[in-house]
VEXKOLTI-740868 format. One record per residue (C-alpha): residue number from 0; residue in one letter; chain; x, y, z. Coordinates in Angstrom, 1 decimal. Example, Ala and Ser with C-alpha at 12.3 -4.5 7.8 and 13.67 -1.06 7.14 Angstrom:
<recs>
<resi->0; resn->a; chain->A; xx->12.3; yy->-4.5; zz->7.8>
<resi->1; resn->s; chain->A; xx->13.7; yy->-1.1; zz->7.1>
</recs>
This chain:
<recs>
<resi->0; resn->x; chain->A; xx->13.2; yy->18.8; zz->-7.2>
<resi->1; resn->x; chain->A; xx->17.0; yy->17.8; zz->-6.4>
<resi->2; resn->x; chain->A; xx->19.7; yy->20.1; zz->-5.4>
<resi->3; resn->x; chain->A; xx->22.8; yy->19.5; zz->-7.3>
<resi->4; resn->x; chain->A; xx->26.7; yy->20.0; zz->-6.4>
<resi->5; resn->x; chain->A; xx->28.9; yy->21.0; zz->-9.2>
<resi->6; resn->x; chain->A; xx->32.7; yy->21.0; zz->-8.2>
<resi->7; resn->x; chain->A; xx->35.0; yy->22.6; zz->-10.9>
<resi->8; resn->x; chain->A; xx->38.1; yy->25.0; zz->-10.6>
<resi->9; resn->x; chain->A; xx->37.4; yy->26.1; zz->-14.2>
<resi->10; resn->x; chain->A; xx->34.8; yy->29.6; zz->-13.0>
<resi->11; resn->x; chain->A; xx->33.3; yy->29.2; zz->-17.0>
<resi->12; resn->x; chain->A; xx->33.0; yy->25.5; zz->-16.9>
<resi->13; resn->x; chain->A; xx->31.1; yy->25.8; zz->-13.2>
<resi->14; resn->x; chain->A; xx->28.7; yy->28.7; zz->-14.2>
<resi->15; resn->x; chain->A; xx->28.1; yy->27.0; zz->-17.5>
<resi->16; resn->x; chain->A; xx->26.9; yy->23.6; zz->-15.6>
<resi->17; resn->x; chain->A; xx->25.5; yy->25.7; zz->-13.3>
<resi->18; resn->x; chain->A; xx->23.3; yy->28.2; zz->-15.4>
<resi->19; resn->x; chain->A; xx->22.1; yy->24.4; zz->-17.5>
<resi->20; resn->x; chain->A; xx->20.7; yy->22.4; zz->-14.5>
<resi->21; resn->x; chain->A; xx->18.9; yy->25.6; zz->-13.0>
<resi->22; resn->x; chain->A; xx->17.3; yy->26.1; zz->-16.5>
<resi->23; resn->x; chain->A; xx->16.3; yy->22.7; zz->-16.0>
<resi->24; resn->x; chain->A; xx->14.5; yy->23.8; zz->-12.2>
<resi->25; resn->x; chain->A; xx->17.0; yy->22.2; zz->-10.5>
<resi->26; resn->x; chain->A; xx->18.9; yy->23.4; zz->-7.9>
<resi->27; resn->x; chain->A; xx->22.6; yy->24.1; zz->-8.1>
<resi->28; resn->x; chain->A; xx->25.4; yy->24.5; zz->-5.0>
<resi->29; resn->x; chain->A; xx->28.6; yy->25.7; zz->-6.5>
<resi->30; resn->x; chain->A; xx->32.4; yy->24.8; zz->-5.2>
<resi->31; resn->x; chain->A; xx->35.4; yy->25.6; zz->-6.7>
<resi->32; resn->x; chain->A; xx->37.7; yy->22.9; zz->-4.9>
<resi->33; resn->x; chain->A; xx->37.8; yy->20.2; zz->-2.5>
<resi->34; resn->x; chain->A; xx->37.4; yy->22.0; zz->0.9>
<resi->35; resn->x; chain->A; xx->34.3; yy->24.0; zz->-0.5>
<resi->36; resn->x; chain->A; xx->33.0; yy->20.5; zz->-2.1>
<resi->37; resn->x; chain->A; xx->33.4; yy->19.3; zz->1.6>
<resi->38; resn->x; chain->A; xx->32.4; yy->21.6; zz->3.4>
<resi->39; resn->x; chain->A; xx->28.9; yy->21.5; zz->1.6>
<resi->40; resn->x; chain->A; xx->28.4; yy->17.8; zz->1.2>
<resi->41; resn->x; chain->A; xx->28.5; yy->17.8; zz->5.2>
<resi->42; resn->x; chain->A; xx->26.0; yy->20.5; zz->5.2>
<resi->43; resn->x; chain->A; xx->23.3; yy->19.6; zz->2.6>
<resi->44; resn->x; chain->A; xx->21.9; yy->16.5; zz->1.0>
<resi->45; resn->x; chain->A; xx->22.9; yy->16.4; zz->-2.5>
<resi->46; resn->x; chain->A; xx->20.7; yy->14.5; zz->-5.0>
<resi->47; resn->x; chain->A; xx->23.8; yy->14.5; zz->-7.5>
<resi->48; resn->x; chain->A; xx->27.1; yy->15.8; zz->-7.8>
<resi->49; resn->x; chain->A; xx->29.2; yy->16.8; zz->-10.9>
<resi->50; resn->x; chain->A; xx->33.0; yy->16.8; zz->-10.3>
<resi->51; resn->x; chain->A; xx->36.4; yy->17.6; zz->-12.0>
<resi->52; resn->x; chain->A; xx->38.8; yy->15.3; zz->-11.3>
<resi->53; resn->x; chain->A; xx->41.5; yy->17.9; zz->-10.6>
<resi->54; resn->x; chain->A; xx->41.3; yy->20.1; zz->-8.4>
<resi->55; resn->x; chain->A; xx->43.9; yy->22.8; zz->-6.6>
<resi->56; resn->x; chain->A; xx->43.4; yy->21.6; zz->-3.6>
<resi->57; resn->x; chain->A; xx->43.2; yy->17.4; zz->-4.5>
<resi->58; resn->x; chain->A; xx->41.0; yy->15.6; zz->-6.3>
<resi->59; resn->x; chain->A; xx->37.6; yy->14.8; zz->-7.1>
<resi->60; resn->x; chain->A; xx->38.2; yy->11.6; zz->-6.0>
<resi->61; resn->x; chain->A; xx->38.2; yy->12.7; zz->-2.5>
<resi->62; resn->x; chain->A; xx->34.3; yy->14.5; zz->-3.2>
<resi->63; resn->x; chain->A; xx->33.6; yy->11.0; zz->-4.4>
<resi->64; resn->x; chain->A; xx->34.8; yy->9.5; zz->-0.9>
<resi->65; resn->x; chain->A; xx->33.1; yy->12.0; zz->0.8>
<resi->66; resn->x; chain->A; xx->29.8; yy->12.2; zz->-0.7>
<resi->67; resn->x; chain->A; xx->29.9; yy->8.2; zz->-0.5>
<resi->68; resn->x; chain->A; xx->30.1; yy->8.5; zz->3.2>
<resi->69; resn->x; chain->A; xx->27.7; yy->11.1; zz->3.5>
<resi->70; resn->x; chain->A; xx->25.2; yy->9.1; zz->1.8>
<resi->71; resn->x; chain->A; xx->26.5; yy->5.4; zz->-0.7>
<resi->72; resn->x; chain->A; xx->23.4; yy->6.2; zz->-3.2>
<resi->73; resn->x; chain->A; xx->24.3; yy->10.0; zz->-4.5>
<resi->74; resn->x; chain->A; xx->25.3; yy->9.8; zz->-7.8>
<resi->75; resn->x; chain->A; xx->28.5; yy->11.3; zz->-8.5>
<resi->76; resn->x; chain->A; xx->29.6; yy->12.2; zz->-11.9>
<resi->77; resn->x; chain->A; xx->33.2; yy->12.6; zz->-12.1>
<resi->78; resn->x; chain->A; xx->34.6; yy->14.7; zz->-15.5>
<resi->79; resn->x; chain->A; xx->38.2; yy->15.2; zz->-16.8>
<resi->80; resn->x; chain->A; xx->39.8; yy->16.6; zz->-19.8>
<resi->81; resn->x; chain->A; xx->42.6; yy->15.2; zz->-19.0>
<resi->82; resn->x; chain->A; xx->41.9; yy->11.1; zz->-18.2>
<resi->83; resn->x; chain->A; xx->43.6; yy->8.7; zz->-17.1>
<resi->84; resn->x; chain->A; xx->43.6; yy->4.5; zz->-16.9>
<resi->85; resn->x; chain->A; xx->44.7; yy->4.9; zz->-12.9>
<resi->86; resn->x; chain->A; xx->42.3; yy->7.7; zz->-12.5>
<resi->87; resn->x; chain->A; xx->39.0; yy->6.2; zz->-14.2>
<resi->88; resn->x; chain->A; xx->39.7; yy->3.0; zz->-12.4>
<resi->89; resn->x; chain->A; xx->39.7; yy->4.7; zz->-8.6>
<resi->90; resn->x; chain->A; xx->36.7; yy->6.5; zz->-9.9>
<resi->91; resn->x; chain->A; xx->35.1; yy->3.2; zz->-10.9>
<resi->92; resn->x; chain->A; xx->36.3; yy->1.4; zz->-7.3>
<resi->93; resn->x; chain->A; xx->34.6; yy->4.6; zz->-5.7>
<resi->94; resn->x; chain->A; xx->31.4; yy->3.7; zz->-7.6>
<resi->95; resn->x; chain->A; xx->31.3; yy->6.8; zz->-9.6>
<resi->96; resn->x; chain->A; xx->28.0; yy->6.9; zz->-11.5>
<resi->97; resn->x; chain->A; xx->29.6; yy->8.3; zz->-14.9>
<resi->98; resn->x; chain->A; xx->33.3; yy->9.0; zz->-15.4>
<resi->99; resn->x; chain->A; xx->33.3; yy->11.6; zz->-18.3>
<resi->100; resn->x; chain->A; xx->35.6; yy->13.2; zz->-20.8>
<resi->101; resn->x; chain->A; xx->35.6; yy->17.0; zz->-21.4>
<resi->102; resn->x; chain->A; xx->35.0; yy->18.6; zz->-23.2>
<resi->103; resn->x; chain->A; xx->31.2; yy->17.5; zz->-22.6>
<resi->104; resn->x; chain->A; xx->28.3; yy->18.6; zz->-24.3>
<resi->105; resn->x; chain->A; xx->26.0; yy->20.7; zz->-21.9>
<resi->106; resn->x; chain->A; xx->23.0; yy->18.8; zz->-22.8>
<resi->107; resn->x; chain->A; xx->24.5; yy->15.3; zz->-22.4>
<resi->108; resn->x; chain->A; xx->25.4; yy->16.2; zz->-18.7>
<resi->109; resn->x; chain->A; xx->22.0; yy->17.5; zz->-17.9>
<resi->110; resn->x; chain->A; xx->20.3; yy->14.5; zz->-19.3>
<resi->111; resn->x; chain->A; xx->22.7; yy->12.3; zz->-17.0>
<resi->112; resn->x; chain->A; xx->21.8; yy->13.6; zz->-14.3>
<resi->113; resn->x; chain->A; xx->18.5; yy->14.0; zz->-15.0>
<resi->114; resn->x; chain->A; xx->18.1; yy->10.3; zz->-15.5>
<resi->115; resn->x; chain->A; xx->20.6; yy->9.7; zz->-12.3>
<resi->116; resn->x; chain->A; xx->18.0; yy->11.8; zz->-9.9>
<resi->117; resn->x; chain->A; xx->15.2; yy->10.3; zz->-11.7>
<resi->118; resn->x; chain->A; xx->13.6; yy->13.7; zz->-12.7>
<resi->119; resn->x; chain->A; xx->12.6; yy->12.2; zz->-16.2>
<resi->120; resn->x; chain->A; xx->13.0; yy->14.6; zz->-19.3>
<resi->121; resn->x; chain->A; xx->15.9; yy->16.5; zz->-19.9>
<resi->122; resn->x; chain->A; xx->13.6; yy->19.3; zz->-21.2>
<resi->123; resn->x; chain->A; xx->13.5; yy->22.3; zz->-18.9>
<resi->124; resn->x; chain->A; xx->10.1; yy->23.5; zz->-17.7>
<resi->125; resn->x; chain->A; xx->8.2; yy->26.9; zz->-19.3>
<resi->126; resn->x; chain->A; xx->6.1; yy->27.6; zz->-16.3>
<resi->127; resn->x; chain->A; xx->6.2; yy->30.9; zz->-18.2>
<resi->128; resn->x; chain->A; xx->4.7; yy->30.2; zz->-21.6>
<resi->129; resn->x; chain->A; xx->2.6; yy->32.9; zz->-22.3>
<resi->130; resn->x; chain->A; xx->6.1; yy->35.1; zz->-21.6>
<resi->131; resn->x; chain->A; xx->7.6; yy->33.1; zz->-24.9>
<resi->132; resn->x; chain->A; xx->8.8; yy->35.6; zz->-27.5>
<resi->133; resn->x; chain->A; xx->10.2; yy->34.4; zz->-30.7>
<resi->134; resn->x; chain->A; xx->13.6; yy->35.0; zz->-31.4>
<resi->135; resn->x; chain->A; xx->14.8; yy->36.0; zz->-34.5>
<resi->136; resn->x; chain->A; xx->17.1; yy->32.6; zz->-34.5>
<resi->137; resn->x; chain->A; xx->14.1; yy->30.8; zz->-34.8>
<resi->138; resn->x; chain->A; xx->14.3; yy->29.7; zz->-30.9>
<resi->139; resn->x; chain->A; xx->11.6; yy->30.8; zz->-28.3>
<resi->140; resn->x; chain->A; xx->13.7; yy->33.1; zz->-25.2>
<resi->141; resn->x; chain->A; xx->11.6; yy->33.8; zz->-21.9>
<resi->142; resn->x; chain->A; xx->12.2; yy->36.8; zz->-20.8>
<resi->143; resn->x; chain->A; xx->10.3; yy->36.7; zz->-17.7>
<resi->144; resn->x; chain->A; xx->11.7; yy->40.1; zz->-15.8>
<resi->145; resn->x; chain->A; xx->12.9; yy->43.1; zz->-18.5>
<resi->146; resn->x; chain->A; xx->16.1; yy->44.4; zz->-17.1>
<resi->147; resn->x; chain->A; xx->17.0; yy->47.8; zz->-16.4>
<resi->148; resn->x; chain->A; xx->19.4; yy->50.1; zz->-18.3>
<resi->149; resn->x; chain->A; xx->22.1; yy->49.0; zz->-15.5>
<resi->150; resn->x; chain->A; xx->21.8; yy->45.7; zz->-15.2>
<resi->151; resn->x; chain->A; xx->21.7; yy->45.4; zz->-18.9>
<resi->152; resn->x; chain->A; xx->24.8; yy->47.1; zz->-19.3>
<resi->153; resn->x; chain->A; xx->26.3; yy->44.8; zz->-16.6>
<resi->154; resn->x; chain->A; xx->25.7; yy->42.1; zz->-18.1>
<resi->155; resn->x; chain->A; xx->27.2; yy->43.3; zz->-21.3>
<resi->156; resn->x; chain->A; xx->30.1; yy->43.8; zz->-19.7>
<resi->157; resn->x; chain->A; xx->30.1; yy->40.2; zz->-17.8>
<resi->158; resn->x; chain->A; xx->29.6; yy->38.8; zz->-21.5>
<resi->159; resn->x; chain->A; xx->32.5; yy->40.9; zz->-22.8>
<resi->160; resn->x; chain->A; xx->34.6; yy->39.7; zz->-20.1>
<resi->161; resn->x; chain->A; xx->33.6; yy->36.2; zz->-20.6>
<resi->162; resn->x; chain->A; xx->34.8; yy->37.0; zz->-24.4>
<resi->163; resn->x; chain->A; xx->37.9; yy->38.5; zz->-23.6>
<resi->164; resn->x; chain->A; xx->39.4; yy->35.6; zz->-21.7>
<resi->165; resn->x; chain->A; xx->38.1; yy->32.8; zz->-24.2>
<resi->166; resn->x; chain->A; xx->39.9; yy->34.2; zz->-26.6>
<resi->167; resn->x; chain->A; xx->43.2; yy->33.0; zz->-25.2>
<resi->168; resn->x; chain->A; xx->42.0; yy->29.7; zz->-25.8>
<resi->169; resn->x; chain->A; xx->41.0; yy->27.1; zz->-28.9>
<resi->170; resn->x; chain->A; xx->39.5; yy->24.2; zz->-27.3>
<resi->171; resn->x; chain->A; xx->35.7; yy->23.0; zz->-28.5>
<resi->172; resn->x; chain->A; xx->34.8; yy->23.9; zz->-25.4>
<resi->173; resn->x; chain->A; xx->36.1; yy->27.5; zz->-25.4>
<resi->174; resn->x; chain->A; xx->35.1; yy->28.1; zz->-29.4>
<resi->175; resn->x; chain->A; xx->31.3; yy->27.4; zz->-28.3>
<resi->176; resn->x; chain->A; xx->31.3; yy->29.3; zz->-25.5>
<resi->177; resn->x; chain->A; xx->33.1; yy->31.9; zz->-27.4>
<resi->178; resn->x; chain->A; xx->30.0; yy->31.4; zz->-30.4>
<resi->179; resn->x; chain->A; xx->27.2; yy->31.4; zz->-27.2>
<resi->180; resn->x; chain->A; xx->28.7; yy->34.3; zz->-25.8>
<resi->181; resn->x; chain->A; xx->29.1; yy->36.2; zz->-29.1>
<resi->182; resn->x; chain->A; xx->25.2; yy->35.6; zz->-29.8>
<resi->183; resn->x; chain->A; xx->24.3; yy->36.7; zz->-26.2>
<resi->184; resn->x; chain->A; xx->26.5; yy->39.8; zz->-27.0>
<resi->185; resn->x; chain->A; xx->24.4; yy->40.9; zz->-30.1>
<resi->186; resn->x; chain->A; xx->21.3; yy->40.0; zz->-28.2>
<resi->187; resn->x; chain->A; xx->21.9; yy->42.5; zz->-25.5>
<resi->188; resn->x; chain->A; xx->22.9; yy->45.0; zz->-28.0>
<resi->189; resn->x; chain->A; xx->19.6; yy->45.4; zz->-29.7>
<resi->190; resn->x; chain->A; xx->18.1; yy->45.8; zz->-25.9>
<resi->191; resn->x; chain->A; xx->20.1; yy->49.0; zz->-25.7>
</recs>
């Protein structure tokens, strides 16, 4: 199983990443700017790493450079929503493995790096099959550990939050995490 950096500013757009490759049993490091990115890269082997290209405190350019001379094969997947000409051609010079354009489909990413790390299917695991319980959506949820009263209600008010800030925003990205939110909202509801 690889362990896999994601470097992102944006706190949705890093849990969002983050919450997809775990699904799919990998295992996720999280940094919110260069000097986290950094300071991880020195201290753990990374089989991948997915990075924004700006950041507060630089770039992603410079998590490029330094996972390069950590180690020349990681694959590093550098994303923007805001590209460039100048910027895709560093990233290319830097051997970047993907240079991508946000907003980016969840599942695209996870099958990049999927096939980067040589893990083989972009289909996540169900060690837990016999937990499977049909969802009224017509998809199959695991629910492998039944919350309490508290955390439920915790995590209500995490989704509502969530909510509450996209709504400030009409990018694609925003709008379907606004729609998976909402449906994880009325999920949790009927839990109550």
């Amino acid at each position: 199983m690889g362990c896999v950096l994601v470097v992102d500013d944006e706190d949705l757009t890093r849990a969002t990443f983050g919450m997809a490759l775990r699904h799919h049993r990998l295992k996720v490091w999280e940094a919110r700017n260069v000097e986290q990115a950094k300071e991880l890269i020195e201290a753990f082997p990374f089989a991948a790493i997915l990075c924004d290209v700006l950041l507060p405190d630089g770039d992603g350019e410079e998590v490029l450079e330094a996972a390069h001379n950590k180690n020349p094969d990681t694959p590093v997947i550098m994303m923007t929503g805001f590209p460039t000409e100048k910027s895709r051609s560093r990233s290319q010079k830097l051997k970047a493995h993907a240079y991508l354009k946000k907003p980016i489909a969840i599942k695209d990413v996870v099958a990049l790096i999927s096939s980067a790390i040589g893990t083989g299917s972009a289909e996540p695991a169900n060690p837990l099959a016999d937990q499977v319980i049909p969802n009224s959506d017509g998809v199959n949820q695991i629910y492998p550990v039944p919350l309490t009263l508290e955390e439920r209600e915790l995590l209500m008010g995490m989704v509502m939050h969530q909510l509450i800030q996209l709504e400030e925003y009409n990018t694609p990205h925003a709008l379907e995490g606004k729609r998976l939110l909402g449906g994880i909202h009325e999920k949790l509801k009927k839990f109550k």
